[in-house]
BAFI-3210 file (N, C-alpha, C; in Angstrom, 3 decimals, decimal comma, padded with zeros to 6 digits):
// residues 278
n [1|2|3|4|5|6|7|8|9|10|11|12|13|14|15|16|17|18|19|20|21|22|23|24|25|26|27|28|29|30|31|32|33|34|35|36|37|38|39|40|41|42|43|44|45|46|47|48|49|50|51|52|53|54|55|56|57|58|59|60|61|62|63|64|65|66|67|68|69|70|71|72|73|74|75|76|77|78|79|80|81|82|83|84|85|86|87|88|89|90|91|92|93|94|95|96|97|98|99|100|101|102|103|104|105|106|107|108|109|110|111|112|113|114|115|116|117|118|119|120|121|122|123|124|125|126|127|128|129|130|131|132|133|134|135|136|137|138|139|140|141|142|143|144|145|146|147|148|149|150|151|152|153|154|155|156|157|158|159|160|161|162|163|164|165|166|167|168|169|170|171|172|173|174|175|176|177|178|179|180|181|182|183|184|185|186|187|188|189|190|191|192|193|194|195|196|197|198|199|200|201|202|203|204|205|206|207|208|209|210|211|212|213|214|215|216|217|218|219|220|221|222|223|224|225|226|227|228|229|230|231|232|233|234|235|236|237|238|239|240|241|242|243|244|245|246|247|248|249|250|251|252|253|254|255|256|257|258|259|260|261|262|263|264|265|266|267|268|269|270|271|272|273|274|275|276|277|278]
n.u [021,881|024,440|024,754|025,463|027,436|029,357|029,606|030,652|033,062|034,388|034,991|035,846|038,145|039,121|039,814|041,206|044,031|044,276|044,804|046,993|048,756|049,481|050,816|053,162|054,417|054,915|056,627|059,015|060,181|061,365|059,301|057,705|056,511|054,308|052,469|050,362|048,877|047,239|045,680|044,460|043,131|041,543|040,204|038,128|037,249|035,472|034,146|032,619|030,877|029,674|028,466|026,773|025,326|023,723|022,314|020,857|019,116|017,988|016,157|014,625|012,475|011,128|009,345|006,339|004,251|004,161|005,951|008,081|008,649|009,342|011,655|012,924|013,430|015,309|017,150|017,896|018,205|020,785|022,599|022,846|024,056|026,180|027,798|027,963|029,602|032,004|033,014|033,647|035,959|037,579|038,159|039,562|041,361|043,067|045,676|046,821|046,664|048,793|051,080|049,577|048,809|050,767|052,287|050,365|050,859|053,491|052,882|051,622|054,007|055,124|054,266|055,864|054,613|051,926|052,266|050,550|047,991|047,471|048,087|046,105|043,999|044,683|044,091|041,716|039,822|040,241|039,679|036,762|035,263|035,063|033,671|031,492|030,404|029,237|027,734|025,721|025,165|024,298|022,159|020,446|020,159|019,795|016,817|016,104|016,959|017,314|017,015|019,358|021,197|022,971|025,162|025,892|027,422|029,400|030,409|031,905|033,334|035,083|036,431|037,774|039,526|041,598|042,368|043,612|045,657|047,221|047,421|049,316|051,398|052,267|051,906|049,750|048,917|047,263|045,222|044,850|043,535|041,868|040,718|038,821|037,773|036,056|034,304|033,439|031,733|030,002|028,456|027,764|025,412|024,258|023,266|021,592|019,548|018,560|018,081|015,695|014,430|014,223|012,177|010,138|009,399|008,592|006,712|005,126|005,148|003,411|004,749|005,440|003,768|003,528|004,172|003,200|002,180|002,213|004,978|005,758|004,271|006,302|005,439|004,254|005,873|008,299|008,314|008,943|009,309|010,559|012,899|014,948|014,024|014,668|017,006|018,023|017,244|018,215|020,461|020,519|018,872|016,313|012,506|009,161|007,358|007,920|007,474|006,587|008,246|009,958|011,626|012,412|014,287|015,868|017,436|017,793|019,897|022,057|022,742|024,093|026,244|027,690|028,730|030,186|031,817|032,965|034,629|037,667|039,984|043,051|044,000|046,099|048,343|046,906|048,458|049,576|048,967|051,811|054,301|054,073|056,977|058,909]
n.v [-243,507|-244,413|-242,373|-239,981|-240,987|-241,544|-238,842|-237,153|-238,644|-238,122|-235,472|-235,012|-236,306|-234,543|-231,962|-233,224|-233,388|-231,052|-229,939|-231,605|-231,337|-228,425|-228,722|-230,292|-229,026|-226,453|-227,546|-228,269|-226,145|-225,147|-223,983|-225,270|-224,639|-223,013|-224,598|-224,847|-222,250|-223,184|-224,871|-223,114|-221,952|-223,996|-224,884|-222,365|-222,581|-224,713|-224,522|-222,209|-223,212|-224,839|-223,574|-221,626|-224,004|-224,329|-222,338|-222,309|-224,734|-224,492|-221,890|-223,058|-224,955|-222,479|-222,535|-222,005|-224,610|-225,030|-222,725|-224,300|-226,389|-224,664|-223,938|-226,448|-227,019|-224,724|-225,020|-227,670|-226,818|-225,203|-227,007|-228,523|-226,918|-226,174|-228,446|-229,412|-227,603|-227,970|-230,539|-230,547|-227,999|-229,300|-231,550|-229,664|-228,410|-230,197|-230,843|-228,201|-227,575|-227,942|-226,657|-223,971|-223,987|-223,791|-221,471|-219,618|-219,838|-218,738|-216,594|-215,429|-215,474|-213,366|-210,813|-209,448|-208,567|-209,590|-212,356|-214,520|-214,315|-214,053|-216,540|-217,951|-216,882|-217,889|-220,759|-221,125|-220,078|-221,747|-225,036|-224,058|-223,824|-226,215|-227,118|-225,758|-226,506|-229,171|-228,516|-227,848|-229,998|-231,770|-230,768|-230,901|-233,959|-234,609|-234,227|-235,861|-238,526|-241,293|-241,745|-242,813|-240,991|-239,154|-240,316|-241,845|-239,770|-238,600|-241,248|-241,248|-238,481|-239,440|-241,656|-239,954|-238,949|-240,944|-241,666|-239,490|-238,992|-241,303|-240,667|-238,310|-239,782|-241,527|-244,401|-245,057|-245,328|-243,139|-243,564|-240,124|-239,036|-240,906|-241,463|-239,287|-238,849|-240,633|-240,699|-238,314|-238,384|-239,825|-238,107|-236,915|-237,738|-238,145|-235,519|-235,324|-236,520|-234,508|-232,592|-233,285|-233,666|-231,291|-230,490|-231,369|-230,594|-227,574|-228,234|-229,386|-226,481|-224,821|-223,483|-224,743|-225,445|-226,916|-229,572|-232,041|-234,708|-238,282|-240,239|-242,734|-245,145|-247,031|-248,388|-250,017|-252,295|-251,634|-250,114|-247,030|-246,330|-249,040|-251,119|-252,005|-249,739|-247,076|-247,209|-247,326|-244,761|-242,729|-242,768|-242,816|-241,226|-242,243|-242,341|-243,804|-242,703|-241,036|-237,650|-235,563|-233,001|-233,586|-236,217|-235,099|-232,912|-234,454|-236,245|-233,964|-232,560|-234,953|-236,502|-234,828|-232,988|-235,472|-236,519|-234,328|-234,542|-236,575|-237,218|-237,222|-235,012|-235,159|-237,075|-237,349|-240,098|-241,427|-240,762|-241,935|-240,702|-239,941|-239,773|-237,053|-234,904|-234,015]
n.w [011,860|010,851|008,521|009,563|011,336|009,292|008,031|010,060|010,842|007,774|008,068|010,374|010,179|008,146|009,487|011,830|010,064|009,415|011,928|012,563|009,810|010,876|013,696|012,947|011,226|013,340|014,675|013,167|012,547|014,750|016,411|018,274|020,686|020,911|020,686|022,987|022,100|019,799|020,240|021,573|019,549|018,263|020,657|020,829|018,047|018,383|020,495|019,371|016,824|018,296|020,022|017,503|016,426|018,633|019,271|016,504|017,264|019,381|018,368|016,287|017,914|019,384|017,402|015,514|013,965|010,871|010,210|011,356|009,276|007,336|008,429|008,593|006,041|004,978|006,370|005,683|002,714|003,215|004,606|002,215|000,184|001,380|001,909|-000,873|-001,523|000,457|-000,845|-003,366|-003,126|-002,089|-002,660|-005,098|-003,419|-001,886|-002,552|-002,718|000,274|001,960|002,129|001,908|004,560|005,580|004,667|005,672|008,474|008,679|008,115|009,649|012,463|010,943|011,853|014,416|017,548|017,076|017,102|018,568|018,487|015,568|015,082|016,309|015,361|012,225|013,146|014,336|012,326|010,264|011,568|012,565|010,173|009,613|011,641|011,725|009,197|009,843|011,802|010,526|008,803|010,651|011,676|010,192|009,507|012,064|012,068|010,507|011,081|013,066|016,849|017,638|016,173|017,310|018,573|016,546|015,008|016,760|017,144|014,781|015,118|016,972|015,888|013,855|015,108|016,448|014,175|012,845|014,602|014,446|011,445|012,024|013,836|011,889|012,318|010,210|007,139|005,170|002,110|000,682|-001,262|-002,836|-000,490|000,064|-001,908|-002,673|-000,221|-000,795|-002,727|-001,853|000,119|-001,499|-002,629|-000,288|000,054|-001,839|-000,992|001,013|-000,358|-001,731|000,619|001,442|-000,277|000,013|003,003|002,417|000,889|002,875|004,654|002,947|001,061|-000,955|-003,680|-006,276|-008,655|-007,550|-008,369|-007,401|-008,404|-008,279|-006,362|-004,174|-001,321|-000,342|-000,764|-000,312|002,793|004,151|006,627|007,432|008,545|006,906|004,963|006,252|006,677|004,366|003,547|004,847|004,061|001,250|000,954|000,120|-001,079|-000,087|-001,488|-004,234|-005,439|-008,437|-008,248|-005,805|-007,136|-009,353|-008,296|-006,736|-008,660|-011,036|-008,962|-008,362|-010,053|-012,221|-010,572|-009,399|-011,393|-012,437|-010,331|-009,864|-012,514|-013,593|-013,802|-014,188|-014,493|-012,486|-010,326|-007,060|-003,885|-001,028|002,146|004,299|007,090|008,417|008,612|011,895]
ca.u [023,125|025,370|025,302|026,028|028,846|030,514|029,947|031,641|034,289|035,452|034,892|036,925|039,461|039,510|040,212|042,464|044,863|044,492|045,718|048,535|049,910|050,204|051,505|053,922|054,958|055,552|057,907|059,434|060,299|061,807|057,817|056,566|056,326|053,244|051,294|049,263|048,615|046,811|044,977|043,562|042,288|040,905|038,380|037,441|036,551|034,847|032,655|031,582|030,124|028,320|027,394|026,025|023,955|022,647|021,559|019,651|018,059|017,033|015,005|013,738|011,976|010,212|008,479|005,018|004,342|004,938|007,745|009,499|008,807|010,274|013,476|013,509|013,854|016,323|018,636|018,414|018,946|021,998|023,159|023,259|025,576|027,585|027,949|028,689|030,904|033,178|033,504|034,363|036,645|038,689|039,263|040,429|042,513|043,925|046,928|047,962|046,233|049,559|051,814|048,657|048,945|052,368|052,602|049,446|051,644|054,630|052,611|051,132|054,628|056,027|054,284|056,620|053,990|050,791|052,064|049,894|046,516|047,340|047,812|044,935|042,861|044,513|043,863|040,505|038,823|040,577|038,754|035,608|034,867|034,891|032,763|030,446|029,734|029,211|026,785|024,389|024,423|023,829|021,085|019,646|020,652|018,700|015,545|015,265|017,443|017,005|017,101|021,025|022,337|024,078|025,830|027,071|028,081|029,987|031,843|032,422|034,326|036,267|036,980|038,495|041,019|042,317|042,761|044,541|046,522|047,304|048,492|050,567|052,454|053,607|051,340|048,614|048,695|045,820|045,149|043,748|043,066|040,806|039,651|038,252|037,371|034,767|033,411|032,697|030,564|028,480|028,437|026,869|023,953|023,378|023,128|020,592|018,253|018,628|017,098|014,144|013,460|013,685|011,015|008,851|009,356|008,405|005,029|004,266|005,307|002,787|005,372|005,880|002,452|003,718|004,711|002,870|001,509|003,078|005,715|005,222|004,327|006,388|005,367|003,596|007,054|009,520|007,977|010,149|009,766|011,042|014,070|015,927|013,566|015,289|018,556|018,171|016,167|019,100|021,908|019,876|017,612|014,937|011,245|008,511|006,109|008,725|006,497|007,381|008,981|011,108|012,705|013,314|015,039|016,953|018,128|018,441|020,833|022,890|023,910|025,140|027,295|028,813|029,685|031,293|033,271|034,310|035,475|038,964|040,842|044,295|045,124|047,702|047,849|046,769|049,187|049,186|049,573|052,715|053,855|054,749|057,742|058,443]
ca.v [-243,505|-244,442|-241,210|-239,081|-241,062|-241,217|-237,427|-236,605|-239,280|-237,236|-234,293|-235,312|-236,914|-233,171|-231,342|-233,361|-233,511|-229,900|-229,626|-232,252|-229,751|-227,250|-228,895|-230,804|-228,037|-225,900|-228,636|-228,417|-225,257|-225,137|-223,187|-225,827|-224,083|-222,371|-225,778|-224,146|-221,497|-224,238|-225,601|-221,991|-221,543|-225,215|-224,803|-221,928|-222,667|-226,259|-223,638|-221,623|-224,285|-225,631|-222,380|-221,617|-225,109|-224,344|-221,014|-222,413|-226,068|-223,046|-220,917|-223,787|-224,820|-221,658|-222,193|-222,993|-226,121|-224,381|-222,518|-225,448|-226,877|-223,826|-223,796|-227,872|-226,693|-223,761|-225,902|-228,911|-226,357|-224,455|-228,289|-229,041|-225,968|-226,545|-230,064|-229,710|-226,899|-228,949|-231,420|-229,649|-227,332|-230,370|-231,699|-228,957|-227,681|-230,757|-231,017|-227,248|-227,280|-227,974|-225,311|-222,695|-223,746|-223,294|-219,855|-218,991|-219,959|-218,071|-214,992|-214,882|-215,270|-212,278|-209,460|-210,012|-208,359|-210,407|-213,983|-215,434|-213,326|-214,299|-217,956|-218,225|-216,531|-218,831|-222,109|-220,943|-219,965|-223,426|-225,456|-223,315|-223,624|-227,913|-227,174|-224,861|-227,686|-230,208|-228,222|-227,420|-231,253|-232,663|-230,256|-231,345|-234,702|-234,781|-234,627|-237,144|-239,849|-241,767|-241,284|-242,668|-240,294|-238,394|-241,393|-242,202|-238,810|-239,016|-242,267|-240,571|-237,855|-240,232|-242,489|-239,961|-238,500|-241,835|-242,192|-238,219|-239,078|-242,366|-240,436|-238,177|-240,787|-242,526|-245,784|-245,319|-244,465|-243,072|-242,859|-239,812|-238,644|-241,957|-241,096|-237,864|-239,172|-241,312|-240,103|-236,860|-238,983|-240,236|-236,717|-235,410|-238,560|-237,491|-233,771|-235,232|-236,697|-233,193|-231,085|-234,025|-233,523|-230,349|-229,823|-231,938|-229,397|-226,702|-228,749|-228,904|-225,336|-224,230|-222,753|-225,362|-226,977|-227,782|-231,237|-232,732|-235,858|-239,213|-241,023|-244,077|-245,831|-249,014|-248,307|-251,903|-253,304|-251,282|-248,805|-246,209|-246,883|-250,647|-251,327|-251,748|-248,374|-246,631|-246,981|-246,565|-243,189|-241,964|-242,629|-242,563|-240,116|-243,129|-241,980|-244,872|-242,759|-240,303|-236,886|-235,215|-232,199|-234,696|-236,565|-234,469|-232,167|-235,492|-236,712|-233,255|-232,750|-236,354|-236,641|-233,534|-233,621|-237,065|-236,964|-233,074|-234,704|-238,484|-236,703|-237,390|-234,232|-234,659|-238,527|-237,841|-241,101|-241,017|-240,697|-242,164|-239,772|-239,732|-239,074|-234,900|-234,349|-233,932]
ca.w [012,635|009,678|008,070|010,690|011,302|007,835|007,774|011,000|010,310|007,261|008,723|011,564|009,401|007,703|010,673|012,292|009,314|009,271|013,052|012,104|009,565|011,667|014,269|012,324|010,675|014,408|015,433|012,239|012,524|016,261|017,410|019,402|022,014|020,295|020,154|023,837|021,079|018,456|021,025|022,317|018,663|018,288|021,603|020,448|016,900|018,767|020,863|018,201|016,396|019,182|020,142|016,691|016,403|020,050|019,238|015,633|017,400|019,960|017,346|015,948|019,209|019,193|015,700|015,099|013,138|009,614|010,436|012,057|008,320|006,617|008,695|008,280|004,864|004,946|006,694|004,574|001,860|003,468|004,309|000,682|-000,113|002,419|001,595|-002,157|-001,834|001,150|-001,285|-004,238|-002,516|-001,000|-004,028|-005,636|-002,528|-001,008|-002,981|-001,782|001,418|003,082|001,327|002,101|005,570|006,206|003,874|006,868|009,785|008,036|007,623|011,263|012,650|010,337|012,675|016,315|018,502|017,269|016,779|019,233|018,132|014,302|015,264|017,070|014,315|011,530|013,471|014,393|011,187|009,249|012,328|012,651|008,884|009,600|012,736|011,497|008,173|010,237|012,751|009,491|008,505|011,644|011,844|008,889|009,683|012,948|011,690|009,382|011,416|014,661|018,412|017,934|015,277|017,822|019,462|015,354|014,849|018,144|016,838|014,017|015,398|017,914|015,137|013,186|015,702|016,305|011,989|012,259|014,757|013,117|009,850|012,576|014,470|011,331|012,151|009,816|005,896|004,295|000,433|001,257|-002,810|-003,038|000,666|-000,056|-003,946|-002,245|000,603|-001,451|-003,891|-000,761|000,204|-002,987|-002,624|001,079|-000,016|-002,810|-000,782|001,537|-001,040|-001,978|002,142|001,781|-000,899|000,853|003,847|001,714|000,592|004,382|004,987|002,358|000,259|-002,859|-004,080|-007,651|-008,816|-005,975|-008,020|-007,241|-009,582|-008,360|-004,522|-003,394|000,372|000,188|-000,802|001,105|003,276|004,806|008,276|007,761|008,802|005,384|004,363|007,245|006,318|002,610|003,312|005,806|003,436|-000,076|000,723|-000,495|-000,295|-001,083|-002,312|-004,373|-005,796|-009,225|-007,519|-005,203|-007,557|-010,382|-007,570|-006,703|-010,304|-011,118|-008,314|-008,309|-011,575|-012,999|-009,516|-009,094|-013,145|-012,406|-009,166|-010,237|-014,045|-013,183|-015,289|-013,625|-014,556|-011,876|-009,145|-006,120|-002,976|000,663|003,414|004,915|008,175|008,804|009,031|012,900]
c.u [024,339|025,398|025,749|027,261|029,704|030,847|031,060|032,978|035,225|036,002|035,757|038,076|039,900|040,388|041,063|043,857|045,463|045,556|046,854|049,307|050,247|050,904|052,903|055,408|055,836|056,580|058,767|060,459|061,172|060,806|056,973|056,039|054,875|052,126|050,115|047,962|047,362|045,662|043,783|042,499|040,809|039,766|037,832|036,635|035,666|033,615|031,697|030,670|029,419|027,469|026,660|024,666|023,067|021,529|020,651|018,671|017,374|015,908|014,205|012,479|010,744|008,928|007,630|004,889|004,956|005,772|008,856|009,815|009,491|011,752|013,564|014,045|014,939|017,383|019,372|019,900|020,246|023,127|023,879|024,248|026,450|028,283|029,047|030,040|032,436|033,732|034,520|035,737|037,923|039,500|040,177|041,994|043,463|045,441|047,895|047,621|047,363|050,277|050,667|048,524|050,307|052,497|051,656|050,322|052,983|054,248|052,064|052,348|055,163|055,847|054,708|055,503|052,571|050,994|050,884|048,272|046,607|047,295|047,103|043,964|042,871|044,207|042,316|039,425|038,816|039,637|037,328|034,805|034,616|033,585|031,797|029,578|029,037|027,447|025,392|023,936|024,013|022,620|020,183|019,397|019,713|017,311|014,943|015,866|016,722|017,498|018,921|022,184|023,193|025,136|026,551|027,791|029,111|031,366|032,642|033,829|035,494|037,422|038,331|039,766|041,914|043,125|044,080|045,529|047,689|048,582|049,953|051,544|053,265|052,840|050,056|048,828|047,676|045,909|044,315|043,277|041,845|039,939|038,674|037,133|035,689|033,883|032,895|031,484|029,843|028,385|027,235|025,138|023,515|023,239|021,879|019,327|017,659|017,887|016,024|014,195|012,913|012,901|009,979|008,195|008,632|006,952|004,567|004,552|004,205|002,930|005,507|004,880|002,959|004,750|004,482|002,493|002,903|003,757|005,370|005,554|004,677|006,010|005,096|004,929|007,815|008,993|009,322|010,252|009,795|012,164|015,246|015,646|014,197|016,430|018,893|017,520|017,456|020,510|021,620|019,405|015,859|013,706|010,823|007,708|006,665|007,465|007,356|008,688|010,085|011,937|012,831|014,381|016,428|017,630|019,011|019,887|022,264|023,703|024,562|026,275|028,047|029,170|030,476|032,232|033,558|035,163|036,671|039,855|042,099|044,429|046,131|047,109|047,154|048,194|048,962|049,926|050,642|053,218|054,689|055,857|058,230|059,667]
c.v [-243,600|-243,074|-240,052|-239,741|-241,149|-240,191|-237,016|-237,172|-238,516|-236,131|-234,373|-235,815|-235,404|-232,189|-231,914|-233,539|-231,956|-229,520|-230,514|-231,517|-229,081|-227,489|-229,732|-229,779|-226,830|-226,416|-228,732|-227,431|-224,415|-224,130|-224,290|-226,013|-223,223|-223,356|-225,226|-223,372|-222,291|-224,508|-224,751|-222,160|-222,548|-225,289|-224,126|-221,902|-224,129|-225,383|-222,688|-222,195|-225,026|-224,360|-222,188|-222,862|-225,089|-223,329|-221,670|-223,823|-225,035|-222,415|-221,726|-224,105|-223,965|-221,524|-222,775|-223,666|-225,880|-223,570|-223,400|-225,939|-226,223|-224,001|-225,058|-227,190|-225,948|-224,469|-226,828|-227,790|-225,649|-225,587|-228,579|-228,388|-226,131|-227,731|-230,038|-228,917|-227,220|-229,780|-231,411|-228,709|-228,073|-230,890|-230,668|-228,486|-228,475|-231,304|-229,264|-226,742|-226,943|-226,777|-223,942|-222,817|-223,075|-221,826|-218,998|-218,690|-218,989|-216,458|-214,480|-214,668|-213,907|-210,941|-209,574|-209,996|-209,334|-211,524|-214,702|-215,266|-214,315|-216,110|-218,945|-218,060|-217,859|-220,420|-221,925|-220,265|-222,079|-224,294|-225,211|-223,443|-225,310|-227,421|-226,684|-225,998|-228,566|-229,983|-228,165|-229,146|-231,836|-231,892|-230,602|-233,024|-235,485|-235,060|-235,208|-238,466|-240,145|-241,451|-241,847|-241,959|-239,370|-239,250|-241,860|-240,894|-238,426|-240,073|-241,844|-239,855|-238,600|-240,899|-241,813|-239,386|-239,754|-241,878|-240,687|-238,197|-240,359|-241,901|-239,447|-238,622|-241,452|-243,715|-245,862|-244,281|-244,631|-242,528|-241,403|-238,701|-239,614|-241,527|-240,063|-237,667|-240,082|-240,879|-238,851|-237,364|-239,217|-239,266|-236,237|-236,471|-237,903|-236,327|-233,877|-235,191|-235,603|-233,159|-232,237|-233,949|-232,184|-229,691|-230,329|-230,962|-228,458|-226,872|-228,468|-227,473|-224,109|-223,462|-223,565|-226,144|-227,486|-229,065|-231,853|-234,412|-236,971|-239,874|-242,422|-244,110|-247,346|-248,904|-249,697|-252,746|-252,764|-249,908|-247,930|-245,945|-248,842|-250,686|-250,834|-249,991|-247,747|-246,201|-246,570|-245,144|-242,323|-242,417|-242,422|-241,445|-240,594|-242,565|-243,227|-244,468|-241,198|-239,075|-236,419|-234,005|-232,971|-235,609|-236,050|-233,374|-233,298|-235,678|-235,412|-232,818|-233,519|-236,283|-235,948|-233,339|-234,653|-236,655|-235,812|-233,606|-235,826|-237,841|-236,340|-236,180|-234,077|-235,583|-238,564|-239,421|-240,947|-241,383|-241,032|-240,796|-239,829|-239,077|-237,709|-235,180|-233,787|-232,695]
c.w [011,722|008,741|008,925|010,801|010,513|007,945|008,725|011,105|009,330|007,733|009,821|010,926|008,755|008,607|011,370|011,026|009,321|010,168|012,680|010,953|010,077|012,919|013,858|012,166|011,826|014,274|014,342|012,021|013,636|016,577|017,763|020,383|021,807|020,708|021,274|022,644|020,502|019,153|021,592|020,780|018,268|019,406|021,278|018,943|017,252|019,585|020,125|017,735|016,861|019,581|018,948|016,365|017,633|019,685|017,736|016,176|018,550|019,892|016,617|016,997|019,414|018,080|015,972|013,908|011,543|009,433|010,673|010,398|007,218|006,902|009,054|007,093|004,444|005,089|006,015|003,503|002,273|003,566|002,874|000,235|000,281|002,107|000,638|-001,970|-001,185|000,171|-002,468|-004,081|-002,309|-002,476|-004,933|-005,180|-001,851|-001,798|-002,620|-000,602|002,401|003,339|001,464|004,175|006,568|006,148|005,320|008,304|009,855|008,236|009,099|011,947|011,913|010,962|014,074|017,137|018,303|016,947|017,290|018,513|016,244|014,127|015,266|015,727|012,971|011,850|013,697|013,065|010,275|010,492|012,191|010,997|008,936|010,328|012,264|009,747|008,400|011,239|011,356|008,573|009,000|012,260|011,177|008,843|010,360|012,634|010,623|010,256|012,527|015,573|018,542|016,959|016,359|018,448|017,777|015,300|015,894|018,052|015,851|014,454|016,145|016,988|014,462|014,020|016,268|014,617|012,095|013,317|014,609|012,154|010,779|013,020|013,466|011,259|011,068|008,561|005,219|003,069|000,440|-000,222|-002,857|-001,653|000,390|-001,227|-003,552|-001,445|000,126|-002,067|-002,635|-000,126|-000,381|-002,841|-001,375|000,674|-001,004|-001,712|000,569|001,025|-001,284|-000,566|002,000|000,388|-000,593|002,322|003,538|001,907|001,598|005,049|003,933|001,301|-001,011|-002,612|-005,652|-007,401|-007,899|-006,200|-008,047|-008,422|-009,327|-006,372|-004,424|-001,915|000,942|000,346|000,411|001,669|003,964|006,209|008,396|008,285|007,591|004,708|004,913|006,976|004,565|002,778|004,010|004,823|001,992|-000,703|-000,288|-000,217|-000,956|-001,743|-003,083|-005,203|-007,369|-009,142|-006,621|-006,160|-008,758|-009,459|-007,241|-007,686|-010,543|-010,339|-008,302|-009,226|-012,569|-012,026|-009,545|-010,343|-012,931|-011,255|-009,599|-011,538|-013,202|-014,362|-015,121|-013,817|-013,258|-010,370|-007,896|-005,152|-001,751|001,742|004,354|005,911|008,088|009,433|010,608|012,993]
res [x|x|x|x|x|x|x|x|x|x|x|x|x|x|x|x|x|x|x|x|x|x|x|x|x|x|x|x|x|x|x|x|x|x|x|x|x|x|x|x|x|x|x|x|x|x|x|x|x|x|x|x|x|x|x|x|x|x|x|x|x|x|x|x|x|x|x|x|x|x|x|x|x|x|x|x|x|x|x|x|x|x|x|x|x|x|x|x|x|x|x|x|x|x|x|x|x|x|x|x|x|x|x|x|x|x|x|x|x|x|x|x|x|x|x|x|x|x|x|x|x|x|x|x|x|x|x|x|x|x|x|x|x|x|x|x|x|x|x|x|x|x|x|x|x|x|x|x|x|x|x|x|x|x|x|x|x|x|x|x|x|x|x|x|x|x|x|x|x|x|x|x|x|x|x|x|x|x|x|x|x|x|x|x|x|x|x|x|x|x|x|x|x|x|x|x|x|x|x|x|x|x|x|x|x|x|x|x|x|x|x|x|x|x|x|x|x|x|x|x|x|x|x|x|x|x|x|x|x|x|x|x|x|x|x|x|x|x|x|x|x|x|x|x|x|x|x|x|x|x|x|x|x|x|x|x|x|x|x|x|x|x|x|x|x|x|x|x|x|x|x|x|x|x|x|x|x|x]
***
């Protein structure tokens, strides 16, 4: 339940910051009469993304037992991409995210007859690109957690549109360089212990028999349906009885990551989020 809701927390903290630029920025502008507009693009990039996760927990459904274990696997692995590259991405982009949103909003207004159409499109891809991240981790997500990961992922999202409208109103400043600086790093661990599921997937899909023997078994100490195992396996990606293929995929993974995203190469401070301009 705790990783699902971190994830969708940022993820929701992402997306609504997004929509608070652009609505900021309308009203900024004397077009806030558009905001209907924002709102058309925003359901529809919120139905996509459910439509898309309906249509793959769907096709899963259909699979016999080693297929289901292949496309556990696929997903993980598409998860993991998705993952790193959100994280990566953010950092790089969230210092001209705002200035690329505006220049967007600028450039959809510049053709008279399709404002609304270009509006729509740029609010609905920037949305749809959260939604559609979120649908491939909580897919991946699902089937390793418990019967209440959808009820965290749930608070998650609630949580964070309180926090984004928060940073809109003015009542609520977020470091959101350190925000982003962290939750990426617990990002890149949940995305590790992804790919060690999903080579275990694999094993039971018939597709990866190498590196099968064991590194070592604490199961006696901390098994992974304990309580404590539970929660370290759903935010760790802990196994107790880890294989050589599983955690050299882990290690490998972890730590060439976290050391390429914490390596700080900009010294510059961090900044609190301030409220938009109204």
């Amino acid at each position: 339940m705790l990783v699902p809701f971190l994830i969708m927390f940022r993820e929701g903290v992402e997306a609504a910051l997004i929509v608070g630029i652009i609505a900021s920025y309308l009203n900024r502008t004397g077009r806030g009469a558009w905001m209907p507009v924002v709102w058309i693009g925003i359901f529809l990039a919120l139905a996509f993304s459910l439509g898309v996760g309906a249509v793959l927990q769907l096709a899963a459904v259909e699979f016999p037992q080693k297929a289901q274990e292949l496309f556990e696997a696929i997903i993980g692995l598409v998860a993991v991409c998705v993952l790193t590259s959100m994280v990566f991405w953010m950092r790089k982009a969230a210092r001209s995210i705002k200035a690329e949103l505006q220049d967007s909003i600028d450039a959809a207004f510049a053709t008279p007859s399709h404002k609304g159409f270009g509006l729509i499109a740029m609010v609905f891809f920037a949305v749809a690109r959260e939604g559609v991240e979120s649908v491939f981790f909580l897919l991946a997500a699902f089937q390793q957690a418990g019967a209440y990961a959808p009820l965290g992922a749930l608070a998650g999202v609630v949580l964070a549109g309180f926090v984004g409208y928060g940073v809109y109103a003015g009542s609520v400043r977020l470091d959101l360089r350190r925000f982003f600086r962290w939750t990426g790093a617990f990002i890149l661990i949940v995305a590790a212990g992804l790919i060690a599921n999903s080579v275990n997937a694999l094993h039971e899909a018939g597709l990866w028999n190498h590196g099968q023997a064991v590194v070592f078994d604490i199961s006696g100490v901390l098994p992974m349906d304990s309580p404590l195992g539970s929660v370290l396996s759903g935010i760790l990606g802990y196994i107790d009885a880890p294989t050589v293929s599983e955690l050299a995929v882990y290690l490998g993974f972890l730590v060439p990551s976290l050391w390429l995203f914490l390596a700080d190469r900009t010294g510059a401070p961090a900044k609190p989020a301030e409220r938009p301009a109204a």
